[in-house]
C-alpha positions in Angstrom: 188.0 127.4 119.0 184.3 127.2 118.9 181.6 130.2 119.9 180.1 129.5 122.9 176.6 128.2 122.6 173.7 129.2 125.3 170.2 126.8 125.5 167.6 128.7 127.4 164.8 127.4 129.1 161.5 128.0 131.6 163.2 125.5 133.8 167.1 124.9 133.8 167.7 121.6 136.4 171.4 121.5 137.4 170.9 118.8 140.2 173.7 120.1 141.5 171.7 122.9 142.7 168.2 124.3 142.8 166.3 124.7 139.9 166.7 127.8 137.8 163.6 129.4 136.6 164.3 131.2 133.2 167.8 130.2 132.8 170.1 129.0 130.3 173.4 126.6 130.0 176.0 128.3 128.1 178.3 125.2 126.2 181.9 125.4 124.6 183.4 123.1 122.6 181.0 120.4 124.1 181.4 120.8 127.9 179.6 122.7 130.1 180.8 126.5 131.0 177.5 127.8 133.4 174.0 127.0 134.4 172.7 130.5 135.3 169.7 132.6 135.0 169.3 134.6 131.6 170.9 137.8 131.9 168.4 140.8 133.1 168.3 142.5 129.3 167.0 138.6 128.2 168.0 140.0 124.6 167.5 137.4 122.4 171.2 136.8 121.1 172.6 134.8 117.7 174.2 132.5 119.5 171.4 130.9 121.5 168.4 128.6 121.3 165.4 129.2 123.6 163.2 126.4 124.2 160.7 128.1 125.8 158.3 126.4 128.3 160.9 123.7 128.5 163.3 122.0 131.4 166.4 121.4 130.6 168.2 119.0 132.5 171.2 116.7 132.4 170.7 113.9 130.3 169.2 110.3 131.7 171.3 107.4 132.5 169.9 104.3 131.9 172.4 101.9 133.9 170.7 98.6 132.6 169.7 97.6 128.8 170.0 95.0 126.8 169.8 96.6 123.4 170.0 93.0 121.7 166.5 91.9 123.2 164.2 94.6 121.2 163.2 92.1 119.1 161.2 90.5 121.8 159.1 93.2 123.1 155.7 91.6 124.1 156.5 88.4 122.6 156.8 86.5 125.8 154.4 87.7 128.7 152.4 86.4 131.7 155.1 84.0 132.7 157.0 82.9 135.5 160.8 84.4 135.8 161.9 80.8 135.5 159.8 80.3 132.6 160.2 83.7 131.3 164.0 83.1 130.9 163.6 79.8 129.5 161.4 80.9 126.8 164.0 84.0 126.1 166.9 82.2 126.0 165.0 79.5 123.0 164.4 82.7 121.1 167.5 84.4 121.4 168.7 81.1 119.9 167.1 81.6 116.6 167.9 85.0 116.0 171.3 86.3 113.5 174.0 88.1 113.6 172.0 91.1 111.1 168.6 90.4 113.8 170.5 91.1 116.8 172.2 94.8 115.1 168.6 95.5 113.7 167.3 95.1 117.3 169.9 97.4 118.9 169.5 99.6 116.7 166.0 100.1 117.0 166.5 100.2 120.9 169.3 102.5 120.3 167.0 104.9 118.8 164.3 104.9 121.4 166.8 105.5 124.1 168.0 108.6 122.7 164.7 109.7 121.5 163.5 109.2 125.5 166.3 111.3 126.7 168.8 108.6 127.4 172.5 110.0 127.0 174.1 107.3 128.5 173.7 103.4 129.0 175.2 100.4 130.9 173.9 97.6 128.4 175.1 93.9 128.7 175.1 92.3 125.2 176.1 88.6 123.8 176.3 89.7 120.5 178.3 92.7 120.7 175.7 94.3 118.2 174.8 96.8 120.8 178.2 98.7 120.5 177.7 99.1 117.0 174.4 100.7 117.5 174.9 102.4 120.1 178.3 103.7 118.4 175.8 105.0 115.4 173.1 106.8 117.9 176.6 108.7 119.6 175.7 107.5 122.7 177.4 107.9 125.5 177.9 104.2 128.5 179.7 100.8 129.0 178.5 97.9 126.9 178.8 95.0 128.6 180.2 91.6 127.6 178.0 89.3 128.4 179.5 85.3 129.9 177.4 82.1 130.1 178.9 78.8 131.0 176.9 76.6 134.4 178.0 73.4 132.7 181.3 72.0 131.5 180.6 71.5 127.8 183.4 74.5 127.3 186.2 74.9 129.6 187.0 77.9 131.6 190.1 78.6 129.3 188.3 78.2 126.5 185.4 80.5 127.9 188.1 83.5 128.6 189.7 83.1 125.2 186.6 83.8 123.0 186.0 86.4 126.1 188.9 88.1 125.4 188.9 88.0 121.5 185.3 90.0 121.6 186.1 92.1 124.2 189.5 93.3 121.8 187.1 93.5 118.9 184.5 95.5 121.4 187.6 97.7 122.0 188.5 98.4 118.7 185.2 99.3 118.0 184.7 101.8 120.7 187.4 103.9 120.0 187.1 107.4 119.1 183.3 107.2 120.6 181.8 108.1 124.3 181.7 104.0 125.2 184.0 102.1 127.2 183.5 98.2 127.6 183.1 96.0 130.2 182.4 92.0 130.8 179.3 90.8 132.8 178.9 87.3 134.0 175.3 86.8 133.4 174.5 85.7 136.9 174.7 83.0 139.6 172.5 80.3 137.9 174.5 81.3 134.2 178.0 81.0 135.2 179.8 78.4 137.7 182.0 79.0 140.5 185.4 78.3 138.9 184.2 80.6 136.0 183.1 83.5 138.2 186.6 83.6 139.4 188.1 83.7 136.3 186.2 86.7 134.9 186.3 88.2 138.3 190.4 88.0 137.9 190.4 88.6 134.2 188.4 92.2 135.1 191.0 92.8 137.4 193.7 92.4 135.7 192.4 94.6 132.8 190.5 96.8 134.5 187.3 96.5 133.2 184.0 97.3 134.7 181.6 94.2 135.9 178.1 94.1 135.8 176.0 90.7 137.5 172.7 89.9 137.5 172.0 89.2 141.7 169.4 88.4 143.8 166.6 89.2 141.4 164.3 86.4 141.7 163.7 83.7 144.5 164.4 81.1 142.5 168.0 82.1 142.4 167.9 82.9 145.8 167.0 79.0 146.4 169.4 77.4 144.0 172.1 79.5 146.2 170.8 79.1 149.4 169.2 75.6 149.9 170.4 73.8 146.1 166.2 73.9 145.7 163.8 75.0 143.2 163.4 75.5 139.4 166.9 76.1 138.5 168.2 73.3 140.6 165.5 71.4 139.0 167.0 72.0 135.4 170.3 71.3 136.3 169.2 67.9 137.4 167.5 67.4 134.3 170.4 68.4 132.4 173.0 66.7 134.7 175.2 69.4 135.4 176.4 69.0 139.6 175.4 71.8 141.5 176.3 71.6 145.5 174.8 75.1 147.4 176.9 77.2 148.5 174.8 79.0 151.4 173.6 82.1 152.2 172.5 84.7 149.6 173.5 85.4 146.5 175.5 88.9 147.4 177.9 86.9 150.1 178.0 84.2 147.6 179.3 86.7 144.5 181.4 88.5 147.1 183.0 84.6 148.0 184.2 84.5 144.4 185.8 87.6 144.8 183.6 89.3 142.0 182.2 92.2 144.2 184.1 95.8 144.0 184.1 99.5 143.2 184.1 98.5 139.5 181.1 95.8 139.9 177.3 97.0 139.3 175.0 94.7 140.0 171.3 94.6 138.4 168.0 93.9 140.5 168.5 93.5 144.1 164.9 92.3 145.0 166.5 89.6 147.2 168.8 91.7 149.6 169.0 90.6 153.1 170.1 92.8 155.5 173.3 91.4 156.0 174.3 91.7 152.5 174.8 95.8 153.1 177.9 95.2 155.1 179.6 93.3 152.2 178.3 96.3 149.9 179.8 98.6 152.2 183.1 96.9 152.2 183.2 96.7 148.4 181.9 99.6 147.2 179.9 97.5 144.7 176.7 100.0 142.9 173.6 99.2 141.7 170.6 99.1 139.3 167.4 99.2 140.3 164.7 98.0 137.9 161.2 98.4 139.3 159.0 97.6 136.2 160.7 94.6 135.1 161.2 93.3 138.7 156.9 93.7 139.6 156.5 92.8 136.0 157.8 89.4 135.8 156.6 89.1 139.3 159.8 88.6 141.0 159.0 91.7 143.9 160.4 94.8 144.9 163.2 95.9 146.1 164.0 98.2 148.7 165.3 101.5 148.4 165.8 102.3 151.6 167.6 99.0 152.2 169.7 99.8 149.0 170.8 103.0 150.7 171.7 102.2 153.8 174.8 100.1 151.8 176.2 103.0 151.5 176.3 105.2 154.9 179.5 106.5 154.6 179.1 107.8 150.7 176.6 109.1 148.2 174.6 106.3 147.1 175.6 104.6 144.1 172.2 103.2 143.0 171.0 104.2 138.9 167.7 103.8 137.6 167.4 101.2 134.6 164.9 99.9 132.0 166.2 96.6 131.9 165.3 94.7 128.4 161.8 95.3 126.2 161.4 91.7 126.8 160.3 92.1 130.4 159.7 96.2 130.6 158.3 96.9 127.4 159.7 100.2 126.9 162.7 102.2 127.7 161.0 105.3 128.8 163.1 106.3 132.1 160.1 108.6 133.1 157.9 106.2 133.6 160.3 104.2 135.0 160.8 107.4 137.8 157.2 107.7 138.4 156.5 103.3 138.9 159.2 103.8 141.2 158.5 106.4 142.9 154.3 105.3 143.5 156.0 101.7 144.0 158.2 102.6 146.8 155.4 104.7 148.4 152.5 102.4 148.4 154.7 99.8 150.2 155.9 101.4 152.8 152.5 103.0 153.0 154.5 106.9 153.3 155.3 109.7 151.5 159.1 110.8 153.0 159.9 107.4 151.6 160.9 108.9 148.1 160.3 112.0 146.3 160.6 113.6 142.9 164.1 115.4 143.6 165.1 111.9 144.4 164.3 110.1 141.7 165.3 112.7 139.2 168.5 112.4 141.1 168.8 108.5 140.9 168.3 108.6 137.0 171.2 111.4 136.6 173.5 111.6 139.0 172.8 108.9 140.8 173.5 106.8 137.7 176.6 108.6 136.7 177.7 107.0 140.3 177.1 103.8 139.6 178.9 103.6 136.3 181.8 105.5 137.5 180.9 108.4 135.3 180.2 111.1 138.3 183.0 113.1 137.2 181.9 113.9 133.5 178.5 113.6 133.7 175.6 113.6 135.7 175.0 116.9 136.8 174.8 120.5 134.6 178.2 121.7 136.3 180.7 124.1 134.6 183.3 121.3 133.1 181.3 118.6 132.3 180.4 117.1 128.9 177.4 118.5 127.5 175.2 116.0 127.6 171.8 117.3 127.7 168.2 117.5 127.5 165.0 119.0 126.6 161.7 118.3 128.1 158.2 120.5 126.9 156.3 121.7 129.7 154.0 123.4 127.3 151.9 120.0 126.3 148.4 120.0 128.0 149.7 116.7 129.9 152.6 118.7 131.3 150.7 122.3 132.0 151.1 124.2 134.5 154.6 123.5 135.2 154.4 124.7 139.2 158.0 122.3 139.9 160.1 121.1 137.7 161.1 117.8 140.0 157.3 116.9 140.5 156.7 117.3 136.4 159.2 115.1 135.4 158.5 112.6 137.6 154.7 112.2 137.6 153.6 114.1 134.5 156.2 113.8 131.8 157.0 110.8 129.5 159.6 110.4 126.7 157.2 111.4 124.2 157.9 115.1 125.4 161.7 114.8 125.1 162.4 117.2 122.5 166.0 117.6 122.1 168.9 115.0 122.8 172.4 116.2 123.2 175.6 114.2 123.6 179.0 116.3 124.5 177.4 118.9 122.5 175.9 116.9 119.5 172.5 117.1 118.6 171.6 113.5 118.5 167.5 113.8 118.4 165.4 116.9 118.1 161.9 117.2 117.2 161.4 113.8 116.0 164.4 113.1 114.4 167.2 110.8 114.8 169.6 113.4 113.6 172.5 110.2 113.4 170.7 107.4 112.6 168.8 105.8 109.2 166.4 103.6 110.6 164.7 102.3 107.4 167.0 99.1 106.5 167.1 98.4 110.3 163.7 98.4 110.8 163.1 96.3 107.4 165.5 93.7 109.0 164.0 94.0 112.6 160.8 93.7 110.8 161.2 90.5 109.2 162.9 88.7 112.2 159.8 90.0 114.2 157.6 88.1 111.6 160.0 85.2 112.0 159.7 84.6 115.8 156.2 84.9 115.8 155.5 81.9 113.8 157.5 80.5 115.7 155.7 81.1 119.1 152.7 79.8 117.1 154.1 76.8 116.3 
């Protein structure tokens, strides 16, 4: 049986419970035994390491990533969604089995250095789970299902489903991941598939994460069979008769909504969509920077929210890809939020700091189904935690710890990333991971898509 272990702090951040100036966590056998305040002596002791003007906090949970795509940061900007995703999807095309693990890798490693403990990342390579296997992180990788046209049948479609979601299986064993399966999204995958993997989650109980209402082109195919993406599937001859209504009642129709479903974006939520949320129990990711970024809107919080008035909210904060955020850094993603949600409803009680702090910890712990191990700095739960400087001229004075995370801090000040008790990341260094043959790869594959985009 290990010592215990006891982090101290300026600024210990339970979310649980109020802030804890001077304070320490004391950790055995990585879980959590007490957030308190340091003793009255505050003799330093062997068997603890004081961060000084610091917060330390639970670590962040980014619920949506897609490790694969950090390859294509900046490589495709200024356009449409529908063009966006076309253009992404005819890169993707020309990358390798050695690009794609390069790419999570490097992603991998600029989550943790940012403070991310945990991820919910949807891959169609599977490379993610090796990377983020390496970096000890702690999430659900998601694998990922296309199929809108009949060029592979639905059995066919399940079978290779099934043999990578054994091998994703195998591979996360012994390590903080579990695996999931995520139909990409409405204008991806067709109706008879959607059932399938809806029934094929069931039936193994895996967790589900869709891609809904994010941009109004979807919301046309759905609701009126108009717009780009019925436009390509006329091109391309695939038969597409619209359902109706929006996206959420048309997911929940194919039976793919539940407790274990997140879904990613939400930009497109009618009002009536919260009873169906209600019913189900269904969570979700909000992405404000890539949602304004590739111009598809903002969604509301508030409206989020209210799908859940008998609960706590189960609504995480997420990145999204590189391609269409350009960066992974959850605290910026807080404070965009945060300004985002202000300036459009022109008031200040719509969102605060406490809040969003909340929504990228706990809050994201919810959504994955994690809230019982992490989340929170509560005695019993895995140690996954962070350290933030406060002692940077960007971050000085450090008046509330809530307000400084939110609207000072950025992952450059994360100085210390800690998964059930492992170091993963302190003071600049990936403690787990050698980047240099990954980045040599990653390299070269950059170099490699951009002739190609200058073709």
């Amino acid at each position: 049986m290990t010592e215990p272990l006891r982090l101290r702090a300026a600024w210990v951040l339970p979310i649980s419970s109020p802030p804890i100036e001077n304070g320490e966590i004391v950790l055995e056998e990585g879980k959590i035994v007490e957030a308190r305040p340091v003793p009255i002596d505050g003799a330093p002791v062997s068997d603890a390491r004081d961060f000084g003007e610091a917060i330390l906090m639970p670590g962040l949970v980014n619920v949506h990533t897609h490790l694969d795509l950090t390859l294509l940061r900046g490589l495709i900007e200024d356009r449409e969604f529908f063009a966006w995703i076309r253009e992404l999807v005819a890169c993707t095309e020309t990358l390798e089995e050695e690009d794609y693990l390069a790419s999570s890798t490097l992603g991998a490693a600029e989550a943790v250095a940012g403070g991310v403990t945990t991820i919910g990342d949807c891959t169609p390579s599977g490379a993610s789970m090796i990377a983020a296997k390496r970096a000890g992180l702690r999430g659900i990788i998601y694998q990922e299902v296309f199929g809108i046209d009949g060029r592979q049948s639905v059995e066919q479609i399940l079978s290779d489903l099934n043999y990578r979601v054994r091998a994703l299986t195998w591979q996360a064993s012994g390590t903080h991941l579990k695996v999931g399966v995520s139909p990409h999204a409405p204008y991806t995958v067709r109706p008879e598939l959607f059932r399938a993997v809806a029934k094929y989650a069931e039936e193994n109980s895996l967790p589900v994460c869709v891609h809904a209402a994010e941009s109004l082109a979807e919301s046309q195919l759905i609701r009126e069979g108009i717009g780009p993406f019925a436009e390509m599937f006329d091109r391309r001859g695939i038969a597409w008769k619209a359902p109706g209504g929006t996206p959420i009642a048309y997911l929940h129709a194919l039976g793919i909504l539940s407790e274990r479903t997140l879904l990613v974006h939400g930009v497109q939520l009618s009002a009536s969509d919260r009873t169906l949320i209600a019913q189900t129990g269904a969570a979700w990711a909000h992405c404000p920077k890539s949602n304004a970024k590739l111009g598809n809107g903002v969604a509301s919080l508030g409206l989020l929210q209210q799908c859940y008035p008998q609960s706590l909210p189960r609504i995480g904060l997420g990145s999204d890809s590189v391609a269409s955020n350009n960066t992974l850094d959850l605290f910026e993603e807080m404070r965009f939020a945060t300004l985002l949600q202000r300036g459009r409803r022109r008031s200040l009680e719509t969102l605060c700091a406490r809040e969003m702090v909340e929504m990228a910890t706990i809050g994201g712990a919810r959504a994955l189904g994690l809230e019982r191990k992490i989340g929170s700095l509560e005695a019993g739960k895995e140690a996954d935690i962070i350290a933030v400087r406060a002692d940077t001229p960007g971050m000085m004075p450090c008046y509330d710890p809530y307000n400084a995370l939110v609207f000072s801090a950025g992952a450059r000040d994360v100085v210390m990333t800690m998964v059930s008790g492992e170091v993963l990341y302190q003071d600049r260094v990936q403690v787990r991971l050698d980047l240099n043959e990954a980045r040599g790869r990653f390299l070269e594959a950059a170099r490699r898509l951009k002739r190609r985009s200058q073709a």
